[in-house]
DRENTIDREN-92628 format. One record per residue: residue number from 1; residue in one letter; z, y, x of N, C-alpha, C in turn. Coordinates in nm, 3 decimals, always signed. Atoms other than C-alpha are relative to their C-alpha. Layout:
<sites>
{seq: NUM, type: a, n_z: Z, n_y: Y, n_x: X, ca_z: Z, ca_y: Y, ca_x: X, c_z: Z, c_y: Y, c_x: X}
...
</sites>
This chain:
<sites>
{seq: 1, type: x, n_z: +0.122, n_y: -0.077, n_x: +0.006, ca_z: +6.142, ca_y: +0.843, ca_x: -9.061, c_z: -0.101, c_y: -0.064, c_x: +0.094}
{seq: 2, type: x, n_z: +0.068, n_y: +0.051, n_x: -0.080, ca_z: +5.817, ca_y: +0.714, ca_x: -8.930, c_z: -0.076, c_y: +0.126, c_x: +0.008}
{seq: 3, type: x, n_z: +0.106, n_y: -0.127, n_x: -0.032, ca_z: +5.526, ca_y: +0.930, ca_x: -8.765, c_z: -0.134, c_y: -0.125, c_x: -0.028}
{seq: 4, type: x, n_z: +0.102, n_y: +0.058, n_x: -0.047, ca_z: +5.188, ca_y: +0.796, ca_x: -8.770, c_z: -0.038, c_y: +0.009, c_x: +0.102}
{seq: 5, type: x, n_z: +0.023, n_y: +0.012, n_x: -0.124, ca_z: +5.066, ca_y: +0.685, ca_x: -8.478, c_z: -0.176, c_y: +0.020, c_x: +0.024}
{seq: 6, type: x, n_z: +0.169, n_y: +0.014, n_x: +0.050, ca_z: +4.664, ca_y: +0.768, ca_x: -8.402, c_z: -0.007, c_y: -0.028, c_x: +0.113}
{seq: 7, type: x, n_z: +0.074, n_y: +0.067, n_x: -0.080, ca_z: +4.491, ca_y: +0.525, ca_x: -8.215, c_z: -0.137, c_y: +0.031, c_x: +0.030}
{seq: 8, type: x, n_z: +0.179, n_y: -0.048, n_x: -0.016, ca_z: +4.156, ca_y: +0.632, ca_x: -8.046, c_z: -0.018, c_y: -0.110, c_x: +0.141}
{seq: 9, type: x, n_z: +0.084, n_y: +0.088, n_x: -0.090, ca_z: +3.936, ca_y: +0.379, ca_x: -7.876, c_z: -0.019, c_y: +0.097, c_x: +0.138}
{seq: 10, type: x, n_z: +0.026, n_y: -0.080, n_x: -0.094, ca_z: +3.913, ca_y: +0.479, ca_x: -7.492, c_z: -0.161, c_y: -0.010, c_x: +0.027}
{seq: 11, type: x, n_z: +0.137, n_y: +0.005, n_x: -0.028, ca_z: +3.533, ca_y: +0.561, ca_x: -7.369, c_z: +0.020, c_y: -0.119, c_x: +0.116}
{seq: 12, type: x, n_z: -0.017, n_y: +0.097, n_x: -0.067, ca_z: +3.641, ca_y: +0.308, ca_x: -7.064, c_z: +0.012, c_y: +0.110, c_x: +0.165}
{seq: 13, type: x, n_z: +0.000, n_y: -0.128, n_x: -0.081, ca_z: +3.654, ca_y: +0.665, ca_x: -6.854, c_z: +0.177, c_y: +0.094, c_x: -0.003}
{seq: 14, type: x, n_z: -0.097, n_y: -0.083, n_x: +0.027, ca_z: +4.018, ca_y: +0.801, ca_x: -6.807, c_z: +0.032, c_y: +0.135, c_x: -0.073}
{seq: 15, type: x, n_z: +0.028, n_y: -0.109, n_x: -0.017, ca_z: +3.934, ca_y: +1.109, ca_x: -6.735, c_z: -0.102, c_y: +0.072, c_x: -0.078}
{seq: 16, type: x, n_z: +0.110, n_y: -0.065, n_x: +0.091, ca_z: +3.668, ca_y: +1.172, ca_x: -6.960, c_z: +0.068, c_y: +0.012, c_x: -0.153}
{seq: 17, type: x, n_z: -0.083, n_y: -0.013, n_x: +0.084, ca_z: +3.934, ca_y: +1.093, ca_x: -7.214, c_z: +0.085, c_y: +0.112, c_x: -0.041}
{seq: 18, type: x, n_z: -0.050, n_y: -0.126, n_x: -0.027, ca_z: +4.161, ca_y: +1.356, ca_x: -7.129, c_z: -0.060, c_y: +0.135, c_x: -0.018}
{seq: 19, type: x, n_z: +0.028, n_y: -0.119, n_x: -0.005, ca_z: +3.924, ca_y: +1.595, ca_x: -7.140, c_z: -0.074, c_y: +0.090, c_x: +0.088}
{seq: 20, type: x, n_z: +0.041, n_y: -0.055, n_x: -0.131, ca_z: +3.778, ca_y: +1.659, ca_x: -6.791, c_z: -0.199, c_y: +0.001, c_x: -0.054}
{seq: 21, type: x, n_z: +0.117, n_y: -0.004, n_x: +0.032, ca_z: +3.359, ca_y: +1.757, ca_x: -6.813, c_z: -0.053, c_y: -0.131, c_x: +0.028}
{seq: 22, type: x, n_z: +0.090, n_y: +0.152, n_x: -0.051, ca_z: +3.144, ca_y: +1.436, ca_x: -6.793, c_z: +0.017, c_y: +0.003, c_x: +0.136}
{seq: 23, type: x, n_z: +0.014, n_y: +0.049, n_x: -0.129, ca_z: +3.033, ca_y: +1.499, ca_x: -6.451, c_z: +0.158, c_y: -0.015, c_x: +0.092}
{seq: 24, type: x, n_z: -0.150, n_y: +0.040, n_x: -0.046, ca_z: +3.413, ca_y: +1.566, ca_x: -6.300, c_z: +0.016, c_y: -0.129, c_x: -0.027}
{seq: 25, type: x, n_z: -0.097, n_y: +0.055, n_x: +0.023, ca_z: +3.524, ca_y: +1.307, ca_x: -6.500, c_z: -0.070, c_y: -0.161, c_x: +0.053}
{seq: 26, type: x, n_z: +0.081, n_y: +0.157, n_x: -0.077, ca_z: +3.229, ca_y: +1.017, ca_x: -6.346, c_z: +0.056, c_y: +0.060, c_x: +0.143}
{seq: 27, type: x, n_z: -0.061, n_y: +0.017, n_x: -0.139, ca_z: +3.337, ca_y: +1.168, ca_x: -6.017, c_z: +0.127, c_y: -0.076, c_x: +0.043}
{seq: 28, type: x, n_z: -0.141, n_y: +0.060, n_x: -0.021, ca_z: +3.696, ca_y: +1.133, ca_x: -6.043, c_z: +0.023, c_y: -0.163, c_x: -0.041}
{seq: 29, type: x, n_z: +0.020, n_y: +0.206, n_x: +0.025, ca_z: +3.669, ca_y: +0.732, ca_x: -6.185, c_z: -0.064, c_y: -0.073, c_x: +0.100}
{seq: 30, type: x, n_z: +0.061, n_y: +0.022, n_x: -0.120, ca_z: +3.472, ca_y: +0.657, ca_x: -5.933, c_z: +0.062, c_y: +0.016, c_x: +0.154}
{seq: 31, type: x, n_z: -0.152, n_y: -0.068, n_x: -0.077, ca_z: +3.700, ca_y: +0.815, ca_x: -5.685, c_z: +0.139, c_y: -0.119, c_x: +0.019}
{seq: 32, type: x, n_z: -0.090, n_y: +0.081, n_x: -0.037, ca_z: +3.966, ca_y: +0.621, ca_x: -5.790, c_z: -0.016, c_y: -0.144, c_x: -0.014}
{seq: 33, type: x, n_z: +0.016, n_y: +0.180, n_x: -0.047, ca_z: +3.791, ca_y: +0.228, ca_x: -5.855, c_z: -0.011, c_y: -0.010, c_x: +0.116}
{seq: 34, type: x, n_z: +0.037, n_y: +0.043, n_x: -0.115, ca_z: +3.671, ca_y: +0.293, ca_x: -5.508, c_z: +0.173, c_y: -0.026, c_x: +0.078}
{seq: 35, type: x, n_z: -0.127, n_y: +0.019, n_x: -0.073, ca_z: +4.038, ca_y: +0.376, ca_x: -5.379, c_z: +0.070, c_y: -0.164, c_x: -0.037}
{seq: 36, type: x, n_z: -0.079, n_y: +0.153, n_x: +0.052, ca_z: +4.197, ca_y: +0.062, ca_x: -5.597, c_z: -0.062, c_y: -0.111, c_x: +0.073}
{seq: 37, type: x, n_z: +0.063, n_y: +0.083, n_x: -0.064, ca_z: +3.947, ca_y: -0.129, ca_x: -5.484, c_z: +0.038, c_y: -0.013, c_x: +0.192}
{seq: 38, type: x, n_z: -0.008, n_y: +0.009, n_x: -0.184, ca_z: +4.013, ca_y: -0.084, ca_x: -5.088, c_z: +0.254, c_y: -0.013, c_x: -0.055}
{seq: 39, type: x, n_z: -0.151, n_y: +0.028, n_x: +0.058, ca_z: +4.450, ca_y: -0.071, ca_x: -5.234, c_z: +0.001, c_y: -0.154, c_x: +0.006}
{seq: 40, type: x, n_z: -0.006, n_y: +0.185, n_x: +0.025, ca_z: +4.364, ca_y: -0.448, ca_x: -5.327, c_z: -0.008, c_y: -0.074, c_x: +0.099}
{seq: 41, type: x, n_z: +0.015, n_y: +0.049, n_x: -0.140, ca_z: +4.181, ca_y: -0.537, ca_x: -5.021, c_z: +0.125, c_y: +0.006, c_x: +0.094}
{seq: 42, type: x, n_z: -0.125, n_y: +0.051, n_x: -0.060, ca_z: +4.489, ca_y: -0.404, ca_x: -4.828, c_z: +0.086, c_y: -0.052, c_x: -0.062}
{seq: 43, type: x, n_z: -0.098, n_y: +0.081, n_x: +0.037, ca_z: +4.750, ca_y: -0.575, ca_x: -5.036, c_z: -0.074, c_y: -0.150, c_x: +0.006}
{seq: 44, type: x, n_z: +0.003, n_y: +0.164, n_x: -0.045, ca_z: +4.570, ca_y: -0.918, ca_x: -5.023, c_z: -0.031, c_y: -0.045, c_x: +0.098}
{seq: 45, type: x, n_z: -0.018, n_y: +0.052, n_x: -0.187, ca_z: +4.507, ca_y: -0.898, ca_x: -4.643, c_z: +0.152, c_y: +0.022, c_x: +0.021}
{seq: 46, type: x, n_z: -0.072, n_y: -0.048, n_x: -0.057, ca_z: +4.854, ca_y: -0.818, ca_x: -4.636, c_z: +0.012, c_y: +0.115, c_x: +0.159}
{seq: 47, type: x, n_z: +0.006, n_y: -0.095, n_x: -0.139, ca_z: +4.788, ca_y: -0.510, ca_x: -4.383, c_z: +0.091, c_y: +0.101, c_x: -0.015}
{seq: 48, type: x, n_z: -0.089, n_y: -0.119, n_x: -0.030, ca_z: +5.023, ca_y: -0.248, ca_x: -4.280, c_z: -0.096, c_y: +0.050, c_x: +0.079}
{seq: 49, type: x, n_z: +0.120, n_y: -0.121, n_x: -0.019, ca_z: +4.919, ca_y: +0.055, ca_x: -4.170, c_z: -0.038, c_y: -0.021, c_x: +0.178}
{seq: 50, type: x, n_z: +0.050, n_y: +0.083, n_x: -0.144, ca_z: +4.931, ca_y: -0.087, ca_x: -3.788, c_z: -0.075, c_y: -0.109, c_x: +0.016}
{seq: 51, type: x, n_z: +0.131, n_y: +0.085, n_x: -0.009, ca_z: +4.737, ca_y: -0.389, ca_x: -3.872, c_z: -0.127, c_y: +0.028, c_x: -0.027}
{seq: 52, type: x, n_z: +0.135, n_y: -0.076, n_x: +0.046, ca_z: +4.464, ca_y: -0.188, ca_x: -4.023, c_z: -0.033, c_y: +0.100, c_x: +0.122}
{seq: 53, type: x, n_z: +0.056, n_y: -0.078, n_x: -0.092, ca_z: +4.469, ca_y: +0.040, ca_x: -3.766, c_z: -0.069, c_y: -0.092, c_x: +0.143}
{seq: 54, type: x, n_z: +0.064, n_y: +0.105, n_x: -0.066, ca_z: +4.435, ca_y: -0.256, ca_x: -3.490, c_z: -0.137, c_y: -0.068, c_x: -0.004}
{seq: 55, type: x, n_z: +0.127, n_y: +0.076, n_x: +0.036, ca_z: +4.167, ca_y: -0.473, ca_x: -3.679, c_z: -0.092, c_y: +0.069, c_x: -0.092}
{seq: 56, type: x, n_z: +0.152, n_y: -0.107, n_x: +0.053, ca_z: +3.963, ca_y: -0.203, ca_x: -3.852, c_z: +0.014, c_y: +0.119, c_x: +0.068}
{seq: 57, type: x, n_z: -0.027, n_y: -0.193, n_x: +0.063, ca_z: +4.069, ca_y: +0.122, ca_x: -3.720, c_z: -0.013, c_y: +0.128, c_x: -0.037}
{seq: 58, type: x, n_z: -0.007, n_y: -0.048, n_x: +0.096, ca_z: +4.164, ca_y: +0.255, ca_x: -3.973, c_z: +0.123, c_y: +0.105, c_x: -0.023}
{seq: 59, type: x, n_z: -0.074, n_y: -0.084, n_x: -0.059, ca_z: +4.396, ca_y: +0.576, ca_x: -3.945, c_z: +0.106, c_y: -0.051, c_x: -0.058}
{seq: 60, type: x, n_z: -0.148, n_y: +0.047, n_x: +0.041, ca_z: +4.752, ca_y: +0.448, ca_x: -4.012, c_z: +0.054, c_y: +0.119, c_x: -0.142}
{seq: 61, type: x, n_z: -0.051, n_y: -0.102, n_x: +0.078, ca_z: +4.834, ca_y: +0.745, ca_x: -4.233, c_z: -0.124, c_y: -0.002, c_x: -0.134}
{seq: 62, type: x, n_z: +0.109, n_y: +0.060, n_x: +0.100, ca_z: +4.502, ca_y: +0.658, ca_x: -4.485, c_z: +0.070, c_y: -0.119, c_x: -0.029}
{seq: 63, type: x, n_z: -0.111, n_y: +0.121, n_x: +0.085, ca_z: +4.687, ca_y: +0.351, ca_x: -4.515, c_z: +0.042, c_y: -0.002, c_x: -0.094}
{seq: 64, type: x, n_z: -0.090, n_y: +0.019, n_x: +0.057, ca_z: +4.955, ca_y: +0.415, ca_x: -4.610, c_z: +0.063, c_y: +0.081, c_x: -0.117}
{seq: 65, type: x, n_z: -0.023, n_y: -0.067, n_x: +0.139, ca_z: +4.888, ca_y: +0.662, ca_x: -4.859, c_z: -0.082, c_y: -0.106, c_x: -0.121}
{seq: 66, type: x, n_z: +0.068, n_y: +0.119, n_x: +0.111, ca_z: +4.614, ca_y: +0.384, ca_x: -5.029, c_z: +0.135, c_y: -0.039, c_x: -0.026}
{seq: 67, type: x, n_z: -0.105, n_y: +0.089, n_x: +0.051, ca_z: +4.899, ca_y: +0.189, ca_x: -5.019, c_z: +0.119, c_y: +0.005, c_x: -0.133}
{seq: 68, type: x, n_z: -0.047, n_y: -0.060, n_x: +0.126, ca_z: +5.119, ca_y: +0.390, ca_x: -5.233, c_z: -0.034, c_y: +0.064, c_x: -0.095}
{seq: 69, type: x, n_z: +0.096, n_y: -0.074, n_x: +0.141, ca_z: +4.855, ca_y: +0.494, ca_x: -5.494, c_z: +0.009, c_y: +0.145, c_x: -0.001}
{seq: 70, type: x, n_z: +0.010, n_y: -0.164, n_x: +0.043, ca_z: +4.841, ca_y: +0.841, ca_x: -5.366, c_z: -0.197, c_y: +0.023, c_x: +0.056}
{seq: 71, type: x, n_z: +0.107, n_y: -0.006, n_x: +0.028, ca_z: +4.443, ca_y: +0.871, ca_x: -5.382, c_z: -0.027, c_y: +0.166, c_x: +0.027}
{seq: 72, type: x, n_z: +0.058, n_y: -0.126, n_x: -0.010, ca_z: +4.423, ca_y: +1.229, ca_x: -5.351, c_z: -0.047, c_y: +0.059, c_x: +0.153}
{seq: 73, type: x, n_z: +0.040, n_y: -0.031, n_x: -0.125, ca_z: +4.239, ca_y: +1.430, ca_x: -5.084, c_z: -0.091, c_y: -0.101, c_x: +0.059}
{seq: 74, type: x, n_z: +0.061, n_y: +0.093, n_x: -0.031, ca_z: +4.037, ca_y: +1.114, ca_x: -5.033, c_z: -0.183, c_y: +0.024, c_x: -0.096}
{seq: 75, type: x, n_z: +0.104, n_y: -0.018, n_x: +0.010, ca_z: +3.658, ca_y: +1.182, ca_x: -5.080, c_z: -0.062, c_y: -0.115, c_x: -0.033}
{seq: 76, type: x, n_z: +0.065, n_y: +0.133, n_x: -0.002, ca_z: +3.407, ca_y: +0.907, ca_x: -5.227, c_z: -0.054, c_y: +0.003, c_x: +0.105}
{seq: 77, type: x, n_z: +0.017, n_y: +0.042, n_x: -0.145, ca_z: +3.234, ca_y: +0.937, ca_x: -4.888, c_z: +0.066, c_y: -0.029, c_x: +0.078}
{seq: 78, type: x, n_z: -0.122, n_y: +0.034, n_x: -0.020, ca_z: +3.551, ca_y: +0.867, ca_x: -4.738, c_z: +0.059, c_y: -0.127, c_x: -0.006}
{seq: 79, type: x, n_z: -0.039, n_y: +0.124, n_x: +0.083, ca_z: +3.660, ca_y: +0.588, ca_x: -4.949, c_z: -0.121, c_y: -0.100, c_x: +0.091}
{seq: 80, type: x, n_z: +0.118, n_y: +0.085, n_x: -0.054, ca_z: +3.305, ca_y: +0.421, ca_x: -4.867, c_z: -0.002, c_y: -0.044, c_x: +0.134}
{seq: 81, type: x, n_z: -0.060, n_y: +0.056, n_x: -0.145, ca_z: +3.378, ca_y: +0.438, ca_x: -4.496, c_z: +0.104, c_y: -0.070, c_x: +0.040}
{seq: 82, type: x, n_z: -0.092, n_y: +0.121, n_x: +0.026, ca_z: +3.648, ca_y: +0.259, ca_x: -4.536, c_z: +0.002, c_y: -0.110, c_x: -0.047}
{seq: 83, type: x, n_z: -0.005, n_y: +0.140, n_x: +0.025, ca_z: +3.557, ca_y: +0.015, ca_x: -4.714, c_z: -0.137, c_y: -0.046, c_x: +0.112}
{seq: 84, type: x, n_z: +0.027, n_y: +0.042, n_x: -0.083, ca_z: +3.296, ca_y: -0.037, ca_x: -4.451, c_z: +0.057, c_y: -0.030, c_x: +0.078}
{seq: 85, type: x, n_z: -0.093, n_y: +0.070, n_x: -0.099, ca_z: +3.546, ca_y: -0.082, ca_x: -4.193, c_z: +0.054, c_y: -0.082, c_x: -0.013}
{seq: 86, type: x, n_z: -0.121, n_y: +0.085, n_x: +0.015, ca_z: +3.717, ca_y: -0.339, ca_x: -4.375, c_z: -0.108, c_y: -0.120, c_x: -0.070}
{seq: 87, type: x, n_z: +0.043, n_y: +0.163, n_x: +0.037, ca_z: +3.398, ca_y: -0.548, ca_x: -4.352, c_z: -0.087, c_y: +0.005, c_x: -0.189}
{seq: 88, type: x, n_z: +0.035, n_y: +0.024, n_x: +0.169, ca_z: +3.310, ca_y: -0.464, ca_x: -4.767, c_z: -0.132, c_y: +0.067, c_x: -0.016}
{seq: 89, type: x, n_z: +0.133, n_y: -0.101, n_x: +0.035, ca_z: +2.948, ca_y: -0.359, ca_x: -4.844, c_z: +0.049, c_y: +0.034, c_x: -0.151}
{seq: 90, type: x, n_z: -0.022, n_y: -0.146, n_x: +0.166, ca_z: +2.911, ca_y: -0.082, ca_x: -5.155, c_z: -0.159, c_y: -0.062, c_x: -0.044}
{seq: 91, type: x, n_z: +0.123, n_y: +0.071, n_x: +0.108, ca_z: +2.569, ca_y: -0.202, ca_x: -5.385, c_z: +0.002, c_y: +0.132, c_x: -0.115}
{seq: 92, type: x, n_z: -0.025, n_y: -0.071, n_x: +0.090, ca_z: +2.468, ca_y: +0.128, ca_x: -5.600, c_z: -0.156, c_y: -0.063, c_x: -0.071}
{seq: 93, type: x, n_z: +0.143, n_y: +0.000, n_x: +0.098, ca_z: +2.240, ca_y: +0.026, ca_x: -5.885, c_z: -0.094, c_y: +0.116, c_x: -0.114}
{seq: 94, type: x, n_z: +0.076, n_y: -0.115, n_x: +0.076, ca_z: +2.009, ca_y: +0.261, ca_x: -6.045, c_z: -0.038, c_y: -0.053, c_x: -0.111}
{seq: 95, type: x, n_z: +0.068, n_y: +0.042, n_x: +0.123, ca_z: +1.893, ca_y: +0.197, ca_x: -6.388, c_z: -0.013, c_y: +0.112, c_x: -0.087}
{seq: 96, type: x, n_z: -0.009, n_y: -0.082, n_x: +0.073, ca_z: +1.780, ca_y: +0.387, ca_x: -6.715, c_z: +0.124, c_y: +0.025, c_x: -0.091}
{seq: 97, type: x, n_z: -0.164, n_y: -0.008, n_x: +0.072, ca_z: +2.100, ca_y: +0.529, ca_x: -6.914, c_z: -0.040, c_y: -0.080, c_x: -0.134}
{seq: 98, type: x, n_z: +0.001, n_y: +0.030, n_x: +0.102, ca_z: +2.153, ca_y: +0.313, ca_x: -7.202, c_z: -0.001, c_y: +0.097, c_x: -0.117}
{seq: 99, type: x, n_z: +0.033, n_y: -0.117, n_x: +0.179, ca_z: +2.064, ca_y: +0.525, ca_x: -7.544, c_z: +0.159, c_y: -0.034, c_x: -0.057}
{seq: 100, type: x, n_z: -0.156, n_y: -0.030, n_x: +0.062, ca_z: +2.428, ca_y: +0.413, ca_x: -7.671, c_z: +0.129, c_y: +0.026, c_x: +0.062}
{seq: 101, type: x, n_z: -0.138, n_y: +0.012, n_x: -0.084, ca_z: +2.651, ca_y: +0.470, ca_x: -7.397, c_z: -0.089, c_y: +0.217, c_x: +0.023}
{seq: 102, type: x, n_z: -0.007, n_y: -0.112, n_x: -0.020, ca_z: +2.690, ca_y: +0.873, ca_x: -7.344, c_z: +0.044, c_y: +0.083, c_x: +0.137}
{seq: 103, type: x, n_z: -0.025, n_y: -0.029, n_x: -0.130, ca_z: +2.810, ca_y: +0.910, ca_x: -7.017, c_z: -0.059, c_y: -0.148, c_x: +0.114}
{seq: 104, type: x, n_z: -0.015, n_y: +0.117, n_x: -0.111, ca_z: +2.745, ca_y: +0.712, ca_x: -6.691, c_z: +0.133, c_y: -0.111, c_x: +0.048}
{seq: 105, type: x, n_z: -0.178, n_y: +0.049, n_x: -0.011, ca_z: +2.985, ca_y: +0.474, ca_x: -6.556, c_z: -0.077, c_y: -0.124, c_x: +0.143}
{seq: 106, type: x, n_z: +0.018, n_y: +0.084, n_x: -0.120, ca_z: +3.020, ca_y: +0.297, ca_x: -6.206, c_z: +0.098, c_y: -0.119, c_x: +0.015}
{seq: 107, type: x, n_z: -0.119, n_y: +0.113, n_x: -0.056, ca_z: +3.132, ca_y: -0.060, ca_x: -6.143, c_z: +0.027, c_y: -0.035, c_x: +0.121}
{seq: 108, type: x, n_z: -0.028, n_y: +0.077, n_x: -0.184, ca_z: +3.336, ca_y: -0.163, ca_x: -5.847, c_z: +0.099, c_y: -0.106, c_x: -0.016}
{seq: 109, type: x, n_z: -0.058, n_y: +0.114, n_x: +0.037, ca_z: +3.412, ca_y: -0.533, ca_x: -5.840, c_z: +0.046, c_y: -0.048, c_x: +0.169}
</sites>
């Protein structure tokens, strides 16, 4: 027995996928590129949560939750200070919303 399988194109928004309201769901994406983004930084400085605390500090326990992809409780103002400490400027661009795109959407490279 087979099932069909239904494939739906993602908007490029997790969370907006799922179901969450637009604005939630640009918060929460945002939320978490910023976290991944600072996750990466510490995995390719190789930092533990004592070297981060030493050369940025940076609370050992923020660490080491980035570290293990637990993101929650972590504020985008939050996030942002952190990645200031670790040396990374943030760049927000303003522009008019494209007429074919329906929601907003933030890149963090």
């Amino acid at each position: 027995m087979s099932e069909k399988v239904k494939i739906e194109e993602s908007s490029g928004n997790v969370f907006l996928d799922i179901g969450f309201p637009e604005e939630e769901a640009e918060y929460q994406q945002l939320r978490v590129d910023l976290a991944f983004a600072i996750y990466r930084l510490l995995d390719e400085q190789k930092l533990t949560p004592a070297k981060a605390e030493a050369r940025f500090g940076l609370d050992p326990s923020d660490v080491s939750r980035l570290k293990k992809m637990d993101f929650t409780d972590f504020t985008i103002e939050r996030l942002l200070m952190i990645l200031k400490r670790l040396n990374r400027s943030v760049e927000i661009h303003i522009k008019p919303l494209d007429k074919t795109v329906s929601h907003q959407r933030v890149f963090v490279a």
